[in-house]
C-alpha positions as CSV (number, residue, x, y, z in Angstrom):
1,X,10.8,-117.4,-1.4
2,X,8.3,-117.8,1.8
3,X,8.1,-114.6,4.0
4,X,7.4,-114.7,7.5
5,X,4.5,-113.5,9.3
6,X,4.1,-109.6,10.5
7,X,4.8,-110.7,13.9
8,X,8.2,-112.6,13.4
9,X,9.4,-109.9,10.8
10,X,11.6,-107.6,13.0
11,X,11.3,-104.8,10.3
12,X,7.9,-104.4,10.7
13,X,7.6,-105.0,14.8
14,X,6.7,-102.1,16.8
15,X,9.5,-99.8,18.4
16,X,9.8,-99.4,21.5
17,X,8.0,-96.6,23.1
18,X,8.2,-94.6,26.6
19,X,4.7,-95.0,27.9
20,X,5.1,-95.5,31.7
21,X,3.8,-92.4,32.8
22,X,6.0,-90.7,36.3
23,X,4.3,-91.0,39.7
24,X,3.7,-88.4,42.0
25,X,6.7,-86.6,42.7
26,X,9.0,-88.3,40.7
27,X,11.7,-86.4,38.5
28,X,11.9,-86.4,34.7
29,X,14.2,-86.0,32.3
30,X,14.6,-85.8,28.9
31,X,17.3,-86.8,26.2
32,X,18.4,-86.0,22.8
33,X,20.7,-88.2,21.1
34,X,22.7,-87.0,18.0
35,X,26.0,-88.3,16.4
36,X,26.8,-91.7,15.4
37,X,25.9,-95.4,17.3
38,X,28.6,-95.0,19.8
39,X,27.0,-92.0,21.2
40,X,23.8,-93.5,21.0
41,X,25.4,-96.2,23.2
42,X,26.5,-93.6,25.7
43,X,22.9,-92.4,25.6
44,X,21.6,-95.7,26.7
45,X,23.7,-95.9,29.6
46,X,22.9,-92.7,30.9
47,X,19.6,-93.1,30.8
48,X,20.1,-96.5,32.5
49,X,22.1,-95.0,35.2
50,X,19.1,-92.3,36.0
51,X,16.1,-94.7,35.9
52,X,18.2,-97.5,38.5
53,X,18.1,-94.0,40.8
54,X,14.3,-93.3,40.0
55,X,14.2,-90.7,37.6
56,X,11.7,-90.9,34.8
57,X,12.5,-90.4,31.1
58,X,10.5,-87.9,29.2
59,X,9.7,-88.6,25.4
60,X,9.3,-84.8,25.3
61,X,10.3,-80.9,26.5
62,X,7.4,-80.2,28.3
63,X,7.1,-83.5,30.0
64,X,10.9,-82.5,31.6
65,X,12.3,-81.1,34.3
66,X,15.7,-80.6,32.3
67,X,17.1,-82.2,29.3
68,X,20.5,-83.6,28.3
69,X,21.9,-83.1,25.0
70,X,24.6,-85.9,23.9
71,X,26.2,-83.8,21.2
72,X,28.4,-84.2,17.7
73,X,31.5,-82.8,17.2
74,X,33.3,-84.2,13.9
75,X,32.1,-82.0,10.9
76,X,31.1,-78.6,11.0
77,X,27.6,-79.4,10.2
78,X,27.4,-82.0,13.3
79,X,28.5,-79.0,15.7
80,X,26.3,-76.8,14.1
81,X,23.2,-79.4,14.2
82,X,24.4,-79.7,17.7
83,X,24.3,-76.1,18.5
84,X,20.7,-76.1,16.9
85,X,19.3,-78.6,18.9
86,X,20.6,-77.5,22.0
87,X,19.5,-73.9,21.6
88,X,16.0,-75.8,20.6
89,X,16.0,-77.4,24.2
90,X,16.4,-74.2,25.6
91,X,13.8,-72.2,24.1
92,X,11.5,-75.4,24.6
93,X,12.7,-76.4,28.4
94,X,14.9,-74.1,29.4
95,X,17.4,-76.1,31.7
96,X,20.0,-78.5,29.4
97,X,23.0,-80.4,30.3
98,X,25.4,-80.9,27.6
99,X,27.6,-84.1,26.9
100,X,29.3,-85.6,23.9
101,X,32.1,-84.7,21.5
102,X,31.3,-81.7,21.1
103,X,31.5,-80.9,25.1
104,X,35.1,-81.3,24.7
105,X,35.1,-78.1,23.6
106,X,32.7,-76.4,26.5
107,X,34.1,-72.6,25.5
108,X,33.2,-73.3,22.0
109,X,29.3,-74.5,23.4
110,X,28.8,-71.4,26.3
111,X,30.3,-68.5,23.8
112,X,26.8,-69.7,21.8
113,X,24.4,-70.8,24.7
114,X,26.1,-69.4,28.1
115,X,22.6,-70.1,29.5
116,X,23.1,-74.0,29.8
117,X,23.7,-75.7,33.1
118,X,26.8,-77.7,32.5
119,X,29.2,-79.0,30.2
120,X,30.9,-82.9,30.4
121,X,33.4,-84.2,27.5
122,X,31.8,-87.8,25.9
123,X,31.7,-91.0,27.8
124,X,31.9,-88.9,31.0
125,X,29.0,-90.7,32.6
126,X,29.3,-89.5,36.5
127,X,29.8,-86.2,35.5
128,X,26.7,-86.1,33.7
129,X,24.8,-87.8,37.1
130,X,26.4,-85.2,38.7
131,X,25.4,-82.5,36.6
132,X,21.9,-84.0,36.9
133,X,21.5,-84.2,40.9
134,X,22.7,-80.9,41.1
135,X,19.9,-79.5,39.1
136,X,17.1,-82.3,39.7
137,X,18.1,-83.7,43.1
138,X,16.6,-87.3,42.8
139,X,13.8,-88.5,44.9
140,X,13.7,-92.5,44.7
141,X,10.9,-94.7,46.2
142,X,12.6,-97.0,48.0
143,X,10.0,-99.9,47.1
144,X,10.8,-99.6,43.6
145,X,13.5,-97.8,42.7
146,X,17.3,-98.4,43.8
147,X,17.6,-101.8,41.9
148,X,19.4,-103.1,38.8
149,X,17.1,-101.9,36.0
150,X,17.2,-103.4,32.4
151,X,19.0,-101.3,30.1
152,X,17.4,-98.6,28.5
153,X,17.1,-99.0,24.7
154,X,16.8,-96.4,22.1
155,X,17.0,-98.8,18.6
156,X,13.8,-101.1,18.1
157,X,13.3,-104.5,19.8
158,X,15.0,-106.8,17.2
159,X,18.7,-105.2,16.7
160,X,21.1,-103.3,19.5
161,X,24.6,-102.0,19.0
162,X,27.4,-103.3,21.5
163,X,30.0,-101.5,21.6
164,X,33.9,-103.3,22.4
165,X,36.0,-99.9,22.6
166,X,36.4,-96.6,22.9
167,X,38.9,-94.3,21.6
168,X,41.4,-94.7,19.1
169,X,45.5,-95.1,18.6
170,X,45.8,-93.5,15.4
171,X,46.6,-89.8,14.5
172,X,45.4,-90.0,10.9
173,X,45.5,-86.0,10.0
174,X,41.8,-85.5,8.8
175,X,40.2,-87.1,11.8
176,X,39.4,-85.5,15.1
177,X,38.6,-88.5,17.1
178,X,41.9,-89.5,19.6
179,X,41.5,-85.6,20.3
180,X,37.3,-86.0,21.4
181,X,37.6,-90.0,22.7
182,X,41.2,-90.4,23.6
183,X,43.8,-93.3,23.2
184,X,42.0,-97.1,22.6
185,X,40.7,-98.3,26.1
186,X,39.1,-101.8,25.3
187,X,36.3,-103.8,27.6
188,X,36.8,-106.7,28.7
189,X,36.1,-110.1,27.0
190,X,33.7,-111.2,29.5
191,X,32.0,-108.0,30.1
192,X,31.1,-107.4,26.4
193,X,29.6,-110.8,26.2
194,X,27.8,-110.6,29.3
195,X,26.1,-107.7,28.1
196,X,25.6,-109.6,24.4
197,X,24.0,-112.6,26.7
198,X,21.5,-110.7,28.5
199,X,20.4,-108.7,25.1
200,X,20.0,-111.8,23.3
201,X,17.7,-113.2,26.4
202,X,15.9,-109.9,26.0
203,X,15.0,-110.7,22.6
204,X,17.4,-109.0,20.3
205,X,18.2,-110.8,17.2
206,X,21.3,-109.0,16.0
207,X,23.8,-107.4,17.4
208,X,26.1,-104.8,15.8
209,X,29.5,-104.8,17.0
210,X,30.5,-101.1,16.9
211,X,33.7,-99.2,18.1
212,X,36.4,-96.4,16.4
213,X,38.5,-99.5,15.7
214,X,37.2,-103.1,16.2
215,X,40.4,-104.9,14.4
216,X,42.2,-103.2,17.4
217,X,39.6,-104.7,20.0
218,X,42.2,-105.9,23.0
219,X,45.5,-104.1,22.0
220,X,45.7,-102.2,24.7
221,X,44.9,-104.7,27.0
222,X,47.8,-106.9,25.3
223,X,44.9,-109.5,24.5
224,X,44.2,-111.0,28.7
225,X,42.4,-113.9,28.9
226,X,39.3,-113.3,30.8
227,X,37.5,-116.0,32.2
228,X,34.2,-116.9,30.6
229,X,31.6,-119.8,31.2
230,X,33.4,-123.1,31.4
231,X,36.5,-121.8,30.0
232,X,38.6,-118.7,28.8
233,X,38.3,-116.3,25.9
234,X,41.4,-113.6,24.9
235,X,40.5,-109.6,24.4
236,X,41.2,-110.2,20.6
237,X,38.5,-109.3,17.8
238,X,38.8,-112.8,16.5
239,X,38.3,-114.8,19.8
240,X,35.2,-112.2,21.2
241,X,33.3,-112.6,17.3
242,X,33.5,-116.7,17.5
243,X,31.9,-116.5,21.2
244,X,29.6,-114.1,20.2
245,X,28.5,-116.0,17.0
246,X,27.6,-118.6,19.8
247,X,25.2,-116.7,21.5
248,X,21.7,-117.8,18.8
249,X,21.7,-114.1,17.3
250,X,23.4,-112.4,14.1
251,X,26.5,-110.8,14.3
252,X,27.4,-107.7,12.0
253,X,31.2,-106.2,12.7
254,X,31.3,-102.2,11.7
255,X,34.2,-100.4,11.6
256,X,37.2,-103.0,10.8
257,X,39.7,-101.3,9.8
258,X,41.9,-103.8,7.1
259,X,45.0,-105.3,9.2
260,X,46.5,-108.5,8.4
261,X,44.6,-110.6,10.9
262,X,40.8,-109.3,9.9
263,X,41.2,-112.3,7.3
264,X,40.8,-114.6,10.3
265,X,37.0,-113.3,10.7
266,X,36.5,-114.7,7.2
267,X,36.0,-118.9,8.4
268,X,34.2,-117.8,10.7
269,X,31.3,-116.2,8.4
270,X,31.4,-119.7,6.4
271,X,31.0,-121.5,9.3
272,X,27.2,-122.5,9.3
273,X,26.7,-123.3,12.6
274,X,28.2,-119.4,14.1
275,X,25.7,-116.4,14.0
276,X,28.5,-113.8,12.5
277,X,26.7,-112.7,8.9
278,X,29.3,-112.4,6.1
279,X,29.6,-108.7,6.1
280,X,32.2,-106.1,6.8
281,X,32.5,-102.9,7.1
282,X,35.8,-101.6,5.8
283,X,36.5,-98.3,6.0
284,X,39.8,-98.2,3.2
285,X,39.8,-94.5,3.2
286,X,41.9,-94.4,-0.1
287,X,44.5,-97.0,-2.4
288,X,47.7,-94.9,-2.7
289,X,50.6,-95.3,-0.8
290,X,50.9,-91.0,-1.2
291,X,47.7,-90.1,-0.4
292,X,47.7,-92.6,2.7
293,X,51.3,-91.2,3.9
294,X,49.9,-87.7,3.5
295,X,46.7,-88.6,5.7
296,X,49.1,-90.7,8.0
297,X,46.9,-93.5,7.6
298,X,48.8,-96.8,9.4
299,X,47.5,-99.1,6.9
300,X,49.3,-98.7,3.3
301,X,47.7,-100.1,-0.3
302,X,49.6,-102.7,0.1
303,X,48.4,-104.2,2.7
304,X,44.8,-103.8,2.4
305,X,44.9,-104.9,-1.1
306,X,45.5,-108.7,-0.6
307,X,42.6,-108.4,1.9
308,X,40.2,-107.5,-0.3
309,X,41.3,-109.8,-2.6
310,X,41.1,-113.0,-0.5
311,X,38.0,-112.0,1.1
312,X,36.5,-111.5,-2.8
313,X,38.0,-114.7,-4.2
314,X,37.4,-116.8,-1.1
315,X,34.5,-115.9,-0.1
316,X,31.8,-114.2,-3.2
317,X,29.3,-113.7,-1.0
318,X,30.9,-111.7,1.7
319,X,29.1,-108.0,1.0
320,X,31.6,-105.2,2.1
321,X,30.8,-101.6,2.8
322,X,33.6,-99.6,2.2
323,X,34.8,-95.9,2.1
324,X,37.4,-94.1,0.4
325,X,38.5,-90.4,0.5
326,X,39.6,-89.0,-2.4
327,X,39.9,-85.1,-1.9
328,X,42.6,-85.0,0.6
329,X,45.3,-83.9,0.3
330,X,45.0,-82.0,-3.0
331,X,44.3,-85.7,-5.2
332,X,45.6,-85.0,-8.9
333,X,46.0,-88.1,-11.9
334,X,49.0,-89.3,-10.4
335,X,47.1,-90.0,-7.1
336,X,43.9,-91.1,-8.5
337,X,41.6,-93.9,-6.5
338,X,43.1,-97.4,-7.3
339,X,40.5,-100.4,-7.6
340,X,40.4,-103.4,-6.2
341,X,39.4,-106.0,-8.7
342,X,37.9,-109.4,-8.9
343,X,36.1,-111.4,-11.6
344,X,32.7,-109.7,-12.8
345,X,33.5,-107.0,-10.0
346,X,35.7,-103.9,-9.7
347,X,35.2,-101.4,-6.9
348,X,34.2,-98.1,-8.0
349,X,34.3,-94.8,-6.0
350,X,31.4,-92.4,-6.8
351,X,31.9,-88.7,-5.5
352,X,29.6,-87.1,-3.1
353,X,30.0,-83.3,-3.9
354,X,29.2,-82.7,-0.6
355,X,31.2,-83.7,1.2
356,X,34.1,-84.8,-1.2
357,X,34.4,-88.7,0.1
358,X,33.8,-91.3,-2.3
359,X,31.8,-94.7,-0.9
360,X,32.5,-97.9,-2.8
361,X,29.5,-100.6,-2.2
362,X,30.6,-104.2,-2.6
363,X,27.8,-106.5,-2.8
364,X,28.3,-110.1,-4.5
365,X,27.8,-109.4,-8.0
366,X,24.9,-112.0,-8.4
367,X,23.6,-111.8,-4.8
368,X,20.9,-114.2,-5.3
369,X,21.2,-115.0,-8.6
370,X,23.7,-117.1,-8.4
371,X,22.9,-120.7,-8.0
372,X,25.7,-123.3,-5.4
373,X,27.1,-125.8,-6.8
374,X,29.8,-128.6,-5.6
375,X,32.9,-127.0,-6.7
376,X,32.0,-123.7,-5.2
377,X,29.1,-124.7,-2.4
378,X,30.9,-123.7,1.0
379,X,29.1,-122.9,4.1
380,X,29.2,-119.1,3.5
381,X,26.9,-119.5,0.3
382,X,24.4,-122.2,1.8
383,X,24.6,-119.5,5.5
384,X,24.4,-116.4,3.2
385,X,21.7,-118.0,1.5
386,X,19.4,-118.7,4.5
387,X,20.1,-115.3,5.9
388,X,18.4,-113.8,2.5
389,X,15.8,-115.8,3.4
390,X,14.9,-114.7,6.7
391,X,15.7,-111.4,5.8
C-alpha cells in the first residue's frame, strides 16, 4: 500500500496556530473551550463574531484583556473540570466571562467563583458579545476591521465539525441535555451546506456532521424545502448527507440515533461516486425493552435490532461506533446486554468501571483482509477500500 507524501497527509500537516500579533490599541481576548464538538462549534462562532468587530484572539492569559470560558455541564467531573479551569483563568487573568452548559446553572458557578464578570446559558451568542463590550469596549479600525471574516477554526486544517441542530426532543431520564440545549431547533438545508461549501473551498477534507440528534435533522422544521443551487433540497438527514457527499470532501455522521429511516443513509455510503464514508455512530444505549422503558429511551430493541442487522449483512464494511449503558436502572440477569449478531461478528459490551457505560466497537471483522469478489464486490467495499488507502 503507497503512502502519500508528508505534505498531502492531513495527519501529519501543521495545526493551525494564532500568530498574528494585535496592533496598537487593539483588544484581546482569550478562550477556553471544554465539553464536547458542539461546544467547540459554539466556540468558533464566538470568536468569529469578535474578530469581524476587531478584537484579537489571545493564545494565552497574559496575552488577554479577559477570557471566556465555554463550559461543561453533563457529569459531575465536567462541572468540576469546568469549575477548575475557570478558577485557573481567574488566578491567571483575573476577568472571565462564562458560557456553556454549565452557565445554565449561573448560582451553581458564582456560589464557587462570585468574582466572574458574567454568566450566559450555551449557544447564547449575543449575550456573550454583550458580556464582552461591557468589559472590553471594542475599538475597530475602520480600514480593516468591520468586514465578513473567515471563520475562526479551533480543529486542524484537514477536518471541521458542522453542526445541523441543536437541542433535543427526548426526555430520556439519565440525560441532562433538553434541560441545558432545549427542544430540537434545526438549520436550515441551505445554510448548513453553505457553510459545508465554503469549508471545503477552504481546504477541509472532511467534514463531521455533529448534533444531539442528526436522525432527527428537520423534524421540527416538518422537513421545508429550501432552495439550493439549481434546485431544491428538504431539511431531512437523508436529503442534506447526499448533497453534502457532493461537495469533493468525506462525510462522517456522529450521533444517529437508530430510527427506521437511518437505513436510507446506507446506499448512500456504497455509492462510489458520494463523499459520505461508510461509518456510523450509533449510540444504542442498551437492548432491553425494560431497561429502555425505564430510561425512557424512544427507541425500543426492537427496532434498532433489524438496523443493525441490515446494515451488518448488507453492507460488511460499514464500521459502527456504538454505546450501550448497562448500569441503569439497577441491571440484574434478567436485564442483561442483548447482542446483536452477524456471521464471524457479535457485538460485545466491555464495562468501564468508571463510569459504568459499556462501548461496543463494530469494525468489519476482516477490515482489510478480506479480498472483493463478484458475488459480494459492491461499491461500499471497492469505496471502503480506497478510503483505507488514502487514509
Amino acid at each position: 500500500m503507497t503512502q502519500n507524501p508528508p505534505s498531502l497527509r492531513p495527519d501529519l500537516a501543521p495545526k493551525a496556530k494564532i500568530t498574528d500579533a494585535p496592533r496598537d490599541g487593539q483588544p484581546t481576548i482569550g478562550m477556553v473551550s471544554l465539553g464536547c464538538p458542539k461546544a467547540l462549534v459554539d466556540s468558533e462562532r464566538i470568536l468569529t463574531r469578535l474578530r469581524a468587530e476587531g478584537y484579537a484572539i489571545s493564545p494565552d492569559y497574559a496575552g488577554a484583556e479577559a477570557v471566556i470560558v465555554n463550559t461543561c455541564g453533563f457529569l459531575d467531573s465536567a462541572k468540576a473540570e469546568s469549575l477548575d479551569a475557570i478558577g485557573e483563568a481567574l488566578r491567571e487573568n483575573g476577568k472571565v466571562i462564562v458560557t456553556g452548559c454549565l452557565g445554565a446553572e449561573p448560582d451553581y458557578i458564582r456560589e464557587h467563583h462570585p468574582q466572574i464578570l458574567a454568566v450566559t446559558g450555551p449557544h447564547q451568542y449575543e449575550q456573550v458579545l454583550d458580556a464582552v463590550h461591557a468589559n472590553v469596549p471594542p475599538a475597530p479600525d475602520p480600514f480593516i476591521d468591520l468586514l465578513p471574516a473567515s471563520a475562526v477554526s479551533l480543529t486542524p486544517r484537514h477536518y471541521s465539525y458542522v453542526k445541523i441542530s441543536e437541542g433535543c426532543n427526548h426526555k430520556c431520564k439519565f440525560c441532562i441535555i433538553p434541560d441545558m440545549r432545549g427542544r430540537l431547533a434545526s438549520r436550515p438545508a441551505h445554510a448548513v451546506l453553505r457553510e459545508a461549501e465554503k469549508l471545503v473551498s477552504a481546504g477541509v477534507k472532511e467534514l463531521l456532521v455533529i448534533s444531539q440528534d442528526t436522525s432527527a435533522y428537520g423534524l421540527d422544521r416538518k422537513y421545508d424545502v429550501n432552495p439550493w443551487k439549481d434546485g431544491e433540497v428538504r431539511s431531512h438527514i437523508t436529503d442534506l448527507t447526499r448533497e453534502l457527499g457532493q461537495l469533493g470532501a468525506w462525510v462522517r455522521l456522529h450521533y444517529v440515533y437508530p430510527y427506521p429511516h437511518v437505513r436510507d443513509l446506507i446506499p448512500l455510503m456504497a455509492d462510489p461516486t458520494n463523499g459520505v464514508l461508510p461509518y456510523l455512530d450509533i449510540p444504542f444505549q442498551h437492548s432491553h425493552p425494560d431497561v429502555l422503558r425505564h430510561m425512557a429511551r424512544p427507541a425500543a430493541g426492537a427496532k434498532t435490532s433489524p438496523l443493525g442487522a441490515r446494515s451488518a449483512l448488507t453492507s460488511p464494511c460499514v464500521r459502527r461506533s456504538s454505546s450501550a449503558i448497562r448500569a441503569k436502572p439497577r441491571p440484574n440477569s434478567n436485564t442483561c446486554w442483548i447482542g446483536w449478531t452477524r456471521p464471524n461478528w457479535t457485538a460485545s459490551a466491555v464495562s468501564n468501571t468508571k463510569t459504568s457505560q459499556a462501548r461496543a466497537a463494530t469494525p468489519c471483522p476482516t477490515m482489510c483482509r478480506r479480498k472483493s469478489s463478484k458475488s459480494a464486490g459492491t461499491g461500499l467495499w471497492k469505496k471502503h477500500r480506497r478510503f483505507q488507502r488514502q487514509s
